[in-house]
Biopython code that builds the backbone (N, CA, C, O; Angstrom):
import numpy as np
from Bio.PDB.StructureBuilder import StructureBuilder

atoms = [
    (1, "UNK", "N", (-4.721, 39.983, 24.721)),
    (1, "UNK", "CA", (-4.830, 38.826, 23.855)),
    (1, "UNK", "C", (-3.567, 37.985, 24.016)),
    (1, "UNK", "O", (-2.423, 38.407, 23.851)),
    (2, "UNK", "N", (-3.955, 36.594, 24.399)),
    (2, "UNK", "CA", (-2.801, 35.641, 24.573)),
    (2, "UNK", "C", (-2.041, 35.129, 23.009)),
    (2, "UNK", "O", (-2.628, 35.088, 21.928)),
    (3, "UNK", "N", (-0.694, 34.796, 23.244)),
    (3, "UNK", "CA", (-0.512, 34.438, 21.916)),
    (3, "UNK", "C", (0.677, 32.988, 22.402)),
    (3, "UNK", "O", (1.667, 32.937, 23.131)),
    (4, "UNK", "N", (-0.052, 31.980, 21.573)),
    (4, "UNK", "CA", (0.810, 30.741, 21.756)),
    (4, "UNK", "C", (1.381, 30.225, 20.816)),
    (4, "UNK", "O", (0.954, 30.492, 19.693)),
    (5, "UNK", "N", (2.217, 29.564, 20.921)),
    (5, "UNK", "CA", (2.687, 28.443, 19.493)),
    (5, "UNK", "C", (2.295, 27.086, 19.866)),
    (5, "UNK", "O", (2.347, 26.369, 20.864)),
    (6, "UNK", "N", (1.756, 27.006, 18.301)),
    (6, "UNK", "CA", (1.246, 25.043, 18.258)),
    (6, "UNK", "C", (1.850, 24.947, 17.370)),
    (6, "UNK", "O", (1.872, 25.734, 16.423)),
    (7, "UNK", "N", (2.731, 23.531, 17.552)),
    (7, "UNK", "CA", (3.503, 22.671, 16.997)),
    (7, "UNK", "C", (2.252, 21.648, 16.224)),
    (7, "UNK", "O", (1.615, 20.887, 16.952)),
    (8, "UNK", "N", (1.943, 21.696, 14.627)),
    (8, "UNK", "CA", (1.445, 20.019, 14.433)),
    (8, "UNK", "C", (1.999, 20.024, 13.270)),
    (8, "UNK", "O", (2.254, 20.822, 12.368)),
    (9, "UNK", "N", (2.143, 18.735, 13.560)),
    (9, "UNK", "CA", (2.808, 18.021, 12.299)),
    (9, "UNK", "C", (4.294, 18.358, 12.120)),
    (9, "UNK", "O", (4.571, 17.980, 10.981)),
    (10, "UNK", "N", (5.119, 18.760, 12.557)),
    (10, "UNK", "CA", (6.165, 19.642, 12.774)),
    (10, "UNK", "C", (6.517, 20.849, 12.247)),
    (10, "UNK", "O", (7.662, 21.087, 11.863)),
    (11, "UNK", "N", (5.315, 21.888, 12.186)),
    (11, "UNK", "CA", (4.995, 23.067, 11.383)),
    (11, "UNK", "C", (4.511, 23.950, 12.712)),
    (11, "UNK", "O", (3.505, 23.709, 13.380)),
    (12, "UNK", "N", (5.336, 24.886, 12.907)),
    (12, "UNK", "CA", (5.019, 25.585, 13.993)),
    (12, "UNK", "C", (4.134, 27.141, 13.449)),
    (12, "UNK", "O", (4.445, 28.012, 12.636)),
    (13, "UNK", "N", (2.786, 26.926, 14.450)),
    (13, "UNK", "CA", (2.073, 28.134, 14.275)),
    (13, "UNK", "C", (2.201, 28.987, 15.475)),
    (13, "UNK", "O", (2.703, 28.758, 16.575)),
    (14, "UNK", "N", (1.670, 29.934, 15.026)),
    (14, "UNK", "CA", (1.124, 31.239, 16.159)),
    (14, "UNK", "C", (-0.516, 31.182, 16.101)),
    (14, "UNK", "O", (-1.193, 31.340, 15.085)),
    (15, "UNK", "N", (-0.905, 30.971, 17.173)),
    (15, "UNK", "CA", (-2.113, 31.168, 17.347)),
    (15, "UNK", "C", (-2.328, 32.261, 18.130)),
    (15, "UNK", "O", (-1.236, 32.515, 18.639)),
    (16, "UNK", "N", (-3.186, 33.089, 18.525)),
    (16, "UNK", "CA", (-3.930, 34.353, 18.831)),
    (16, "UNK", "C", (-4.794, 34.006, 20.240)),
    (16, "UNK", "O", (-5.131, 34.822, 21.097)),
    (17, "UNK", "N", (-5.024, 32.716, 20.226)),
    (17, "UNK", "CA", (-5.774, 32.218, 21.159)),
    (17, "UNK", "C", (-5.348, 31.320, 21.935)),
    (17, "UNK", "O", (-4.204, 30.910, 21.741)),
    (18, "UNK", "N", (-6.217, 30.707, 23.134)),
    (18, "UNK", "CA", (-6.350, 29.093, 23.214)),
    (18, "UNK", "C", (-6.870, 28.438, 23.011)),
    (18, "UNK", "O", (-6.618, 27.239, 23.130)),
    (19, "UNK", "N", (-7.961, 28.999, 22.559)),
    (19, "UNK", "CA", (-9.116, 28.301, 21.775)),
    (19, "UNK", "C", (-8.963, 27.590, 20.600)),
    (19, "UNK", "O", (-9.437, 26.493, 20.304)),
    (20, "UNK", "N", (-8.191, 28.390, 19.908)),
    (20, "UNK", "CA", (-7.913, 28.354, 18.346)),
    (20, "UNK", "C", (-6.689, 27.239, 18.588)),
    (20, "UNK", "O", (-6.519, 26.454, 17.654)),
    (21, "UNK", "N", (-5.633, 27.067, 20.007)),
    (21, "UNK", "CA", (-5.074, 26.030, 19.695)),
    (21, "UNK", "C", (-5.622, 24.961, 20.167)),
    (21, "UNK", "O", (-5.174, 23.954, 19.617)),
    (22, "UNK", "N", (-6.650, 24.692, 21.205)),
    (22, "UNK", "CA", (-7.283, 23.494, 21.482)),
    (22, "UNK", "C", (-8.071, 23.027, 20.418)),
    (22, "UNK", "O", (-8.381, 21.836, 20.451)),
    (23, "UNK", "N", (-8.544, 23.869, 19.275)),
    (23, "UNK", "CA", (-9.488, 23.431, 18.513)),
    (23, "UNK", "C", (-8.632, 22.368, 17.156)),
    (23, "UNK", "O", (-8.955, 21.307, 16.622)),
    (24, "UNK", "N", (-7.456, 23.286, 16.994)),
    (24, "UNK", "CA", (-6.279, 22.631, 15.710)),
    (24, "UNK", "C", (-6.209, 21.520, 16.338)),
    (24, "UNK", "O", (-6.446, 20.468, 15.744)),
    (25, "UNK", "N", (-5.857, 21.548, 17.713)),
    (25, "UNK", "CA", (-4.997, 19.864, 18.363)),
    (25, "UNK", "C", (-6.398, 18.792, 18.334)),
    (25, "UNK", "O", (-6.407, 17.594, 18.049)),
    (26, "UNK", "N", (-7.035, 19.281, 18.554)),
    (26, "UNK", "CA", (-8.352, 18.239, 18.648)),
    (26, "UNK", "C", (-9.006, 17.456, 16.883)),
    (26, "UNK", "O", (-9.587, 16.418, 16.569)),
    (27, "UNK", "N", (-8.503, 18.624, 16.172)),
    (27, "UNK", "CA", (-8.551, 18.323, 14.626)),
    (27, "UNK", "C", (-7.850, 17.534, 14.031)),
    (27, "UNK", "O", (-8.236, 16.669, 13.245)),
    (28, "UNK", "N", (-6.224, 17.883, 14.519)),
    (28, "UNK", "CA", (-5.606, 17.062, 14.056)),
    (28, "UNK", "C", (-5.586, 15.749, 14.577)),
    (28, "UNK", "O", (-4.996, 14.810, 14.043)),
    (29, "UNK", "N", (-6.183, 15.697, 15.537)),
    (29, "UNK", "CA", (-5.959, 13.863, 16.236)),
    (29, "UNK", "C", (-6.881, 13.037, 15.891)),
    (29, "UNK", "O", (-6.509, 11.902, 15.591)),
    (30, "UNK", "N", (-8.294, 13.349, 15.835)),
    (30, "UNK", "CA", (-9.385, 12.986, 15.507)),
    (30, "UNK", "C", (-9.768, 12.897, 13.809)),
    (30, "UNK", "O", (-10.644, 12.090, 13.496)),
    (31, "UNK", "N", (-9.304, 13.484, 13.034)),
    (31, "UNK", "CA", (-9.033, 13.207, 11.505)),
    (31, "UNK", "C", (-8.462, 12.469, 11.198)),
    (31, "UNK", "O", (-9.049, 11.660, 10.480)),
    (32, "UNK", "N", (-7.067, 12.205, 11.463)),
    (32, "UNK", "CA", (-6.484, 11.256, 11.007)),
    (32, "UNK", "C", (-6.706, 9.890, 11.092)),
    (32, "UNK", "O", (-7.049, 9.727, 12.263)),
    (33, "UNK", "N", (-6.710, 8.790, 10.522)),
    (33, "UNK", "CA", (-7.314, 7.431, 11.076)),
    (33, "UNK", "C", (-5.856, 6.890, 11.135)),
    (33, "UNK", "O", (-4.849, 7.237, 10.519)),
    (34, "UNK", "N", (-6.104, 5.746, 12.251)),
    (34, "UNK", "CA", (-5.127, 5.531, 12.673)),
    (34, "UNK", "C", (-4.028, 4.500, 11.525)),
    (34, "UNK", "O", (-4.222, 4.643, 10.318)),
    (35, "UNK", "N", (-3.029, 3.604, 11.952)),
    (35, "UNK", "CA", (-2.364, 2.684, 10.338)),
    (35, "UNK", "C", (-3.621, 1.590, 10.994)),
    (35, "UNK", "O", (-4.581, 1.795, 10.252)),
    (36, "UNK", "N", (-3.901, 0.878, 11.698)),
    (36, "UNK", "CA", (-4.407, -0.184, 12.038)),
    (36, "UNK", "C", (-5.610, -0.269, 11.023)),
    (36, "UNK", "O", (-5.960, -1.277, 10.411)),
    (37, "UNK", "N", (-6.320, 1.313, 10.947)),
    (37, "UNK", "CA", (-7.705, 1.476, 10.379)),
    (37, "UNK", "C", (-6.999, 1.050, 8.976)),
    (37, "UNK", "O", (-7.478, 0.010, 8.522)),
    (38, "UNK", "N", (-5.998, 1.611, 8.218)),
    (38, "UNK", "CA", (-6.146, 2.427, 6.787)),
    (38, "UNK", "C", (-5.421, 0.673, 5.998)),
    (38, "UNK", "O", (-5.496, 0.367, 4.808)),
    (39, "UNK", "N", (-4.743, -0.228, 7.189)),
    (39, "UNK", "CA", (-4.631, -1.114, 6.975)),
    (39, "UNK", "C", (-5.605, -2.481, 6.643)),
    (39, "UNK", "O", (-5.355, -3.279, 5.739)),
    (40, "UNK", "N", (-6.309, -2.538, 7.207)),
    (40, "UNK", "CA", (-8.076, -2.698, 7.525)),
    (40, "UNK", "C", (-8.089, -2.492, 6.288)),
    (40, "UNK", "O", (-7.257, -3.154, 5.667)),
    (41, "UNK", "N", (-8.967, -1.562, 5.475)),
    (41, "UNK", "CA", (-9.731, -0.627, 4.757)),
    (41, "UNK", "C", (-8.796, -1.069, 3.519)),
    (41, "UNK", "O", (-9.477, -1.297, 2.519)),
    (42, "UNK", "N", (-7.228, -1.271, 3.304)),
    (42, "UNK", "CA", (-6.439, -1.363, 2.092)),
    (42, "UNK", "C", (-6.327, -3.300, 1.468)),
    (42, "UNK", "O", (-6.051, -3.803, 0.379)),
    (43, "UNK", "N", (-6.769, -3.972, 3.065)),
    (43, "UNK", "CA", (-6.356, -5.440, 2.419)),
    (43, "UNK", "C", (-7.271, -6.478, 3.327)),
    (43, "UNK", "O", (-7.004, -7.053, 4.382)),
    (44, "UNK", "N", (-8.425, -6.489, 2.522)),
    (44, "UNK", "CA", (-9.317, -7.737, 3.546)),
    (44, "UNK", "C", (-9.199, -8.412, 3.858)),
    (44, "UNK", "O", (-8.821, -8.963, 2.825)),
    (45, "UNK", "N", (-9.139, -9.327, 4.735)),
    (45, "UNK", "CA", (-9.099, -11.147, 5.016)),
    (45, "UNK", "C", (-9.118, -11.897, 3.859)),
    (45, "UNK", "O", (-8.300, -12.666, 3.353)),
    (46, "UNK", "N", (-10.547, -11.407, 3.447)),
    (46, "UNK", "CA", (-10.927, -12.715, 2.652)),
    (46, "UNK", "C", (-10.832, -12.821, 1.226)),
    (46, "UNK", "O", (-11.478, -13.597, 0.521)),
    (47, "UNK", "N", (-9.591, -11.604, 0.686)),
    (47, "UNK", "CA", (-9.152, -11.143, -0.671)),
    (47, "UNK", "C", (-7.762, -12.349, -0.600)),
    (47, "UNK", "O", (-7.139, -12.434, 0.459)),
    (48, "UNK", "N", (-7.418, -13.121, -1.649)),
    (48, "UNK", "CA", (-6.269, -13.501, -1.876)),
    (48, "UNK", "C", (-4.862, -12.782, -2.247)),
    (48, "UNK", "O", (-4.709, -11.915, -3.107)),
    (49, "UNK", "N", (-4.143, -13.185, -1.636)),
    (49, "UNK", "CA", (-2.618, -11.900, -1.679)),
    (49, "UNK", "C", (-1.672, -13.232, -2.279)),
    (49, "UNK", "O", (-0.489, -12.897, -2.351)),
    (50, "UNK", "N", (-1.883, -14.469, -2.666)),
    (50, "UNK", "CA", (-0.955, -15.234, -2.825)),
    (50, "UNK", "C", (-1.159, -16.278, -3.855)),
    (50, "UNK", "O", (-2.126, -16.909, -3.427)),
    (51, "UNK", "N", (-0.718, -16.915, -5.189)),
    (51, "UNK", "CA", (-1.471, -17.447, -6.057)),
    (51, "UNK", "C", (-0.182, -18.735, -6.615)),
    (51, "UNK", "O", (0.499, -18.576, -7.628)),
    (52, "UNK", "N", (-0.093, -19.827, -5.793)),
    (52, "UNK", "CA", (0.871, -20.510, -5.646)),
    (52, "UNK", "C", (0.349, -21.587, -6.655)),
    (52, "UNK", "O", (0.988, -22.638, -6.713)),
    (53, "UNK", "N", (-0.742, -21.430, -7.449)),
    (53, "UNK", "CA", (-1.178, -22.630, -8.491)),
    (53, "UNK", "C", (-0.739, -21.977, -9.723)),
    (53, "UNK", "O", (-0.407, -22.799, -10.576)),
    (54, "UNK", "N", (-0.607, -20.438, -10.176)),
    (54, "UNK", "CA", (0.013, -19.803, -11.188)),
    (54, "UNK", "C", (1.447, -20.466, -11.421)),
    (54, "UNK", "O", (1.722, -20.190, -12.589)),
    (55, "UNK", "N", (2.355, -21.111, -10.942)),
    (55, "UNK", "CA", (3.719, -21.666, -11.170)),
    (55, "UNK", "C", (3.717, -22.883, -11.990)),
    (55, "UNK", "O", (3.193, -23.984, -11.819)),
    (56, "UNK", "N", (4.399, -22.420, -12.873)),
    (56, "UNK", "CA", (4.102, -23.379, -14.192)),
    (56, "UNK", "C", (3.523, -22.562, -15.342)),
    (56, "UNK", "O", (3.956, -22.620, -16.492)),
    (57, "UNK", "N", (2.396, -21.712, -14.894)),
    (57, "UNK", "CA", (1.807, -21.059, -16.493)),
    (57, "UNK", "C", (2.365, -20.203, -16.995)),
    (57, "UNK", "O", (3.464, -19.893, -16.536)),
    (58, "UNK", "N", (1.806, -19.463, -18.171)),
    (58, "UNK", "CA", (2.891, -18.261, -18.556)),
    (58, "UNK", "C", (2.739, -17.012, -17.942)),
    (58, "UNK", "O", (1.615, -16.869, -17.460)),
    (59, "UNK", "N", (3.546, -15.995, -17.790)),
    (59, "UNK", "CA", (3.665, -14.749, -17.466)),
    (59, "UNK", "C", (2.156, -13.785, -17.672)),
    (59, "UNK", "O", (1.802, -12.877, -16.920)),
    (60, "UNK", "N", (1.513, -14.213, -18.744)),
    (60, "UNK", "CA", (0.611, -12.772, -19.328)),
    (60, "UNK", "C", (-0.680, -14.323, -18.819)),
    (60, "UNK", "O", (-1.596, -13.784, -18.198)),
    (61, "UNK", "N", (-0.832, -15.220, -18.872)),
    (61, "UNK", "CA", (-2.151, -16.016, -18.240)),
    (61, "UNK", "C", (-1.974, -16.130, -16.638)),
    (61, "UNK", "O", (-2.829, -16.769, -16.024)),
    (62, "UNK", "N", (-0.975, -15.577, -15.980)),
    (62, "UNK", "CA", (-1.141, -15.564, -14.932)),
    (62, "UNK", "C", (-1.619, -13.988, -14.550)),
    (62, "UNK", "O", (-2.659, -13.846, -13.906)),
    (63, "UNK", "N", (-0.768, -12.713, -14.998)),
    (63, "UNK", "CA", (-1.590, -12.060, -14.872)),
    (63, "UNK", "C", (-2.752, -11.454, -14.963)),
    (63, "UNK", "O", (-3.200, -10.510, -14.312)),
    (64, "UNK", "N", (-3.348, -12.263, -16.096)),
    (64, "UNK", "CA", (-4.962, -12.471, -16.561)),
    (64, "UNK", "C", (-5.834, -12.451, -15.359)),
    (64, "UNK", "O", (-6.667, -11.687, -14.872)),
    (65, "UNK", "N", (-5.176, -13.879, -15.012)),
    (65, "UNK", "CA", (-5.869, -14.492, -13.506)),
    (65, "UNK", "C", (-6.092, -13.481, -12.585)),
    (65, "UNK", "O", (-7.095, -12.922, -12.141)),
    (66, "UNK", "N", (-4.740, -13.381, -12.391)),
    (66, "UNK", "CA", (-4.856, -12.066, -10.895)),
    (66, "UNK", "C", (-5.729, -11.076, -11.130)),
    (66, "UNK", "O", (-6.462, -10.732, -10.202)),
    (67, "UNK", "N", (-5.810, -10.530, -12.194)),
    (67, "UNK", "CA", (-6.210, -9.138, -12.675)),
    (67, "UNK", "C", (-7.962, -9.375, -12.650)),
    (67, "UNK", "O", (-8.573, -8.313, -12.771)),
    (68, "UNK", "N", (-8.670, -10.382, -12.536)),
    (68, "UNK", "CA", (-9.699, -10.812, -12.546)),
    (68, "UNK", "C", (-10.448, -10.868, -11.387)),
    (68, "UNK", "O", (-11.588, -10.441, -11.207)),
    (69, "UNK", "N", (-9.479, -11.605, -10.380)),
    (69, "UNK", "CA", (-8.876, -11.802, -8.891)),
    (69, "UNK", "C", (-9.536, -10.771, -8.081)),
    (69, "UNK", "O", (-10.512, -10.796, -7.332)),
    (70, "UNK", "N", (-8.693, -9.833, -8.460)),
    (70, "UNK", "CA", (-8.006, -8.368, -7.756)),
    (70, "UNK", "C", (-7.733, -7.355, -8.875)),
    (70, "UNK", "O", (-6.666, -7.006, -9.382)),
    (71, "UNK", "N", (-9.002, -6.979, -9.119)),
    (71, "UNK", "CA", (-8.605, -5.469, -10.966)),
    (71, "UNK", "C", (-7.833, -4.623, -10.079)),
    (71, "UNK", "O", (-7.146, -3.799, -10.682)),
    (72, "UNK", "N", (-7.737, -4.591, -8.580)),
    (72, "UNK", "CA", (-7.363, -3.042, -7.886)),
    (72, "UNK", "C", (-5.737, -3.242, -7.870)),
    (72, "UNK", "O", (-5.103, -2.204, -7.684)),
    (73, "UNK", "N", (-4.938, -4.520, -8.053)),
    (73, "UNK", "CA", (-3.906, -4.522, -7.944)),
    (73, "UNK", "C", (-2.750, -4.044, -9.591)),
    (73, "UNK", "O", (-3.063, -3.901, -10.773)),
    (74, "UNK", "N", (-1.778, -3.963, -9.064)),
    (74, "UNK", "CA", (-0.513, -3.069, -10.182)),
    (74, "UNK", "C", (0.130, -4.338, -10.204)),
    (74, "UNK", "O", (0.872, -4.700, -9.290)),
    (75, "UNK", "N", (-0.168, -5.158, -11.391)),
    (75, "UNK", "CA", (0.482, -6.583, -11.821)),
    (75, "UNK", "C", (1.996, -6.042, -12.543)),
    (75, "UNK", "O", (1.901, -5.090, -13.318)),
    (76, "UNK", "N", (3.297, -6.600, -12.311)),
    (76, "UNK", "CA", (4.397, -6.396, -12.952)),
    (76, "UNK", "C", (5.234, -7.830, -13.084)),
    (76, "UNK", "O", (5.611, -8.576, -12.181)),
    (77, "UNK", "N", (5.372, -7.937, -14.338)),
    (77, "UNK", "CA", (5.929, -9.228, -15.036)),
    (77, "UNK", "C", (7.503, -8.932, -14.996)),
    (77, "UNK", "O", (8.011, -7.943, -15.524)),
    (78, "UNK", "N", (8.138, -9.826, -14.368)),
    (78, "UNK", "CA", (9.562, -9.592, -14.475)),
    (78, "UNK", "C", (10.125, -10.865, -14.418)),
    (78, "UNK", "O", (9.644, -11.922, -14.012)),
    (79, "UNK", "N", (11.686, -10.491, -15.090)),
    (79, "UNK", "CA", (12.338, -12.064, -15.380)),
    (79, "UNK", "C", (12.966, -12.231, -14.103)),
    (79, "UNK", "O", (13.084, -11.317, -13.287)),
    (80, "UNK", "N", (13.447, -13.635, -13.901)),
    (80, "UNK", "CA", (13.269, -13.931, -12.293)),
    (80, "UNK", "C", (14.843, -13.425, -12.136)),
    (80, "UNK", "O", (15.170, -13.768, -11.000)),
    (81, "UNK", "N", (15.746, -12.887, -12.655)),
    (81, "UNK", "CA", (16.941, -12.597, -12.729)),
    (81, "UNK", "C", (17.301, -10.676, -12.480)),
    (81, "UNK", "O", (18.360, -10.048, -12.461)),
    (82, "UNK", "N", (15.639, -10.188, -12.301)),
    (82, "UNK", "CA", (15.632, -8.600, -13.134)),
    (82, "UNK", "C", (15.899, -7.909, -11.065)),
    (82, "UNK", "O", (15.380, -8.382, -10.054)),
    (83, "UNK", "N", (16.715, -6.909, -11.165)),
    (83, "UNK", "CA", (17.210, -6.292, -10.427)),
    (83, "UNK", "C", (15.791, -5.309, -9.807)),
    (83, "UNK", "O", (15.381, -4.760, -10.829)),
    (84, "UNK", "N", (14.978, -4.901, -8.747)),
    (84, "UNK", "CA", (13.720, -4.290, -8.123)),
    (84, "UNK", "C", (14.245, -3.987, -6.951)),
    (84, "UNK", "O", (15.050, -4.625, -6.273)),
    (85, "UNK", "N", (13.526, -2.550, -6.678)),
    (85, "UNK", "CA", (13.001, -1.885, -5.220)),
    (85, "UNK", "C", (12.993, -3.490, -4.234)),
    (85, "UNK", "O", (12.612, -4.599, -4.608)),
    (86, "UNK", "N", (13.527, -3.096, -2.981)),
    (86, "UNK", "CA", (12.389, -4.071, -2.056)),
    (86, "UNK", "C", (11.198, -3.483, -0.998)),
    (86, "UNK", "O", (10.922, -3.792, 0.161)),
    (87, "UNK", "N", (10.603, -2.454, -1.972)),
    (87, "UNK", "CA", (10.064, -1.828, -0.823)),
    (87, "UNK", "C", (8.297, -3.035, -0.662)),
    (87, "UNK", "O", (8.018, -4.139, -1.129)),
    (88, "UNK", "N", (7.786, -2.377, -0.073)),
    (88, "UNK", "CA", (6.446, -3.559, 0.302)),
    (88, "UNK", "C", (5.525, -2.770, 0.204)),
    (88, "UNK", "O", (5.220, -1.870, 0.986)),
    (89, "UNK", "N", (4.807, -3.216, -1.222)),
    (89, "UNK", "CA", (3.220, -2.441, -1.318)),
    (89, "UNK", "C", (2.473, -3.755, -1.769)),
    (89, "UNK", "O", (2.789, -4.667, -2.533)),
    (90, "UNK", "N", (0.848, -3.377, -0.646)),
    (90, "UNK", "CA", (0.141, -4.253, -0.963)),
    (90, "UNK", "C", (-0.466, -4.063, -1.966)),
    (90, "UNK", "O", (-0.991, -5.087, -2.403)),
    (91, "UNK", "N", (-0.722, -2.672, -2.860)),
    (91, "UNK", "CA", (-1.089, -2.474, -3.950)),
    (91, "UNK", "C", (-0.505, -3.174, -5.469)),
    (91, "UNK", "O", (-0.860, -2.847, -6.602)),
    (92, "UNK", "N", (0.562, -4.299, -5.054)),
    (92, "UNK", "CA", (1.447, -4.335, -5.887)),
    (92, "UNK", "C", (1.643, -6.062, -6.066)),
    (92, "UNK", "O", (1.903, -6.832, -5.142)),
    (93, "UNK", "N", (1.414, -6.491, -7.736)),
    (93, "UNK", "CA", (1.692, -8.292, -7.335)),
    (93, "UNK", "C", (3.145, -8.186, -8.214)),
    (93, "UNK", "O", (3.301, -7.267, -9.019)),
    (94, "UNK", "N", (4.000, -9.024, -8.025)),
    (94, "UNK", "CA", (5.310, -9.411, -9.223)),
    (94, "UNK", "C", (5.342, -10.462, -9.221)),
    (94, "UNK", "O", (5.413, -11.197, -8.236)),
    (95, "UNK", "N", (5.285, -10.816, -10.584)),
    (95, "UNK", "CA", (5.482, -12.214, -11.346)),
    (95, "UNK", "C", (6.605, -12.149, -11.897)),
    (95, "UNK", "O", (6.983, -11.408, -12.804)),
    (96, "UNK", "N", (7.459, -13.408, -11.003)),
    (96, "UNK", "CA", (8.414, -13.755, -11.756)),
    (96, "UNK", "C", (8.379, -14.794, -12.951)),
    (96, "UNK", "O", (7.555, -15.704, -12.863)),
    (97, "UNK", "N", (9.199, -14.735, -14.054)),
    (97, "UNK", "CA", (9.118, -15.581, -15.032)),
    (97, "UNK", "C", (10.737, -15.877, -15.794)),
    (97, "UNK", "O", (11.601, -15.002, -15.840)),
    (98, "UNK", "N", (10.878, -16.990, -16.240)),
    (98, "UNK", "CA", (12.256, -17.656, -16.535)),
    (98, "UNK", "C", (11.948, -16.885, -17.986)),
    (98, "UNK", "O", (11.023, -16.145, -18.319)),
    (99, "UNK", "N", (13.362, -17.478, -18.854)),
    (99, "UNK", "CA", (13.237, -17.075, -20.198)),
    (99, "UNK", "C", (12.169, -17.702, -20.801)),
    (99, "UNK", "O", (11.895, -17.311, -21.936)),
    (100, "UNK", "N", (11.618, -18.423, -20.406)),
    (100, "UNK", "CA", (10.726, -18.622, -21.759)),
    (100, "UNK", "C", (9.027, -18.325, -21.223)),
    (100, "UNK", "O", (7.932, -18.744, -21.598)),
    (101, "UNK", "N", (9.502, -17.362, -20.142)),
    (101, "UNK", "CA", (8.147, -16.616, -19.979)),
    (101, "UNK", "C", (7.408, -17.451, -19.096)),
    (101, "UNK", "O", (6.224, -17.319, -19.406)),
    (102, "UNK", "N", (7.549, -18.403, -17.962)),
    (102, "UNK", "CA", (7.005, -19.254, -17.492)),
    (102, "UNK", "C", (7.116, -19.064, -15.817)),
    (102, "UNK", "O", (8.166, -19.332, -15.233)),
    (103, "UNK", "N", (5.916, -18.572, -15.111)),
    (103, "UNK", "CA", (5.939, -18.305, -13.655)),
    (103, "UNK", "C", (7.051, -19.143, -13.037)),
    (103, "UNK", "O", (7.357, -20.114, -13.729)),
    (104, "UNK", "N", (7.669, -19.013, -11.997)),
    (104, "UNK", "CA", (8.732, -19.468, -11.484)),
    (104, "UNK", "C", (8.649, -19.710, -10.029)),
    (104, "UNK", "O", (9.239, -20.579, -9.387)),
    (105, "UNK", "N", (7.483, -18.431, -9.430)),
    (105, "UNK", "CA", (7.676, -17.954, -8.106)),
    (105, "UNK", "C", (6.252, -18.196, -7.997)),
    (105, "UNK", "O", (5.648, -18.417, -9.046)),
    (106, "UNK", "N", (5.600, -18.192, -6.880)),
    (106, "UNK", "CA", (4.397, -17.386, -6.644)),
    (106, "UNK", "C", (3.977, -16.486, -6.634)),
    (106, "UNK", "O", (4.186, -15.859, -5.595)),
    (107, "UNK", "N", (3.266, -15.900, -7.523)),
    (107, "UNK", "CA", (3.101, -14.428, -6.949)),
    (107, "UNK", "C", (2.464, -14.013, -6.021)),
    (107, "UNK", "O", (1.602, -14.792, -5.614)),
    (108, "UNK", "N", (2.555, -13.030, -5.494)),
    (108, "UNK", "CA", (1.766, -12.638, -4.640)),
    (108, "UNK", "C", (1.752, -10.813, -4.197)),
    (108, "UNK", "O", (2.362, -10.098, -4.992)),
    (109, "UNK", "N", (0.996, -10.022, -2.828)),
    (109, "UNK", "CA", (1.035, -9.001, -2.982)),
    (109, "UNK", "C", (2.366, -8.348, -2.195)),
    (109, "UNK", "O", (2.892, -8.861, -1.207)),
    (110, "UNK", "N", (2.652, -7.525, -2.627)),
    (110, "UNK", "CA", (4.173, -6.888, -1.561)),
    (110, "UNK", "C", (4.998, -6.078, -2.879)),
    (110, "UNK", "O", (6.065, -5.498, -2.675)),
]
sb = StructureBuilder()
sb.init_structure("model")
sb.init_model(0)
sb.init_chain("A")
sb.init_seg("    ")
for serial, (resi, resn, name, xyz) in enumerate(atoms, 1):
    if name == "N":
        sb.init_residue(resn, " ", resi, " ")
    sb.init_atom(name, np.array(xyz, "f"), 0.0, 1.0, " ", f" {name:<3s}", serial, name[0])
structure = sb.get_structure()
């Protein structure tokens, strides 16, 4: 009985076979979908990511809007001065707003 090591994912096994490692490697490549797909699948064309007529209204009627828009998105109201992550999720809109609560920016997704 042959005995090999398969490396996936950077988790090293012992397999017993070669079978058993051609079968893992073929699993793992073919399951996974690729970013191109999961990118696809997370943000359509023809969904709006950008809402440049909200500037001017208030903070909580703009996120009304969006939320109507897009229910799937995580709306966050912040003053245009407030310290944030810069990381980039399309799951994610931020509205900026001055002190007296009044869009400032466009919002949009990121």
């Amino acid at each position: 009985m042959k005995s090999v090591l398969v490396v996936v994912l950077g988790v090293v096994f012992l397999a017993s076979s070669v079978t058993c490692c051609k079968r893992a490697a073929i699993t793992t490549s073919e399951d996974k979908p690729s970013l191109e797909t999961e990118n696809t699948q997370i943000k359509p064309e023809n969904m709006p990511n950008e809402w440049p007529s909200l500037v001017g209204k208030k903070g909580e009627e703009a996120q009304k809007f969006i939320s109507k828009e897009r229910p799937e998105l995580k709306i966050v109201i912040l003053n245009k001065d407030d310290m944030m992550t810069m990381d980039f999720r399309e799951d994610r809109v931020r509205i900026f707003v001055d002190d007296n609560q009044v869009v400032v920016r466009p919002p949009k997704t990121g």
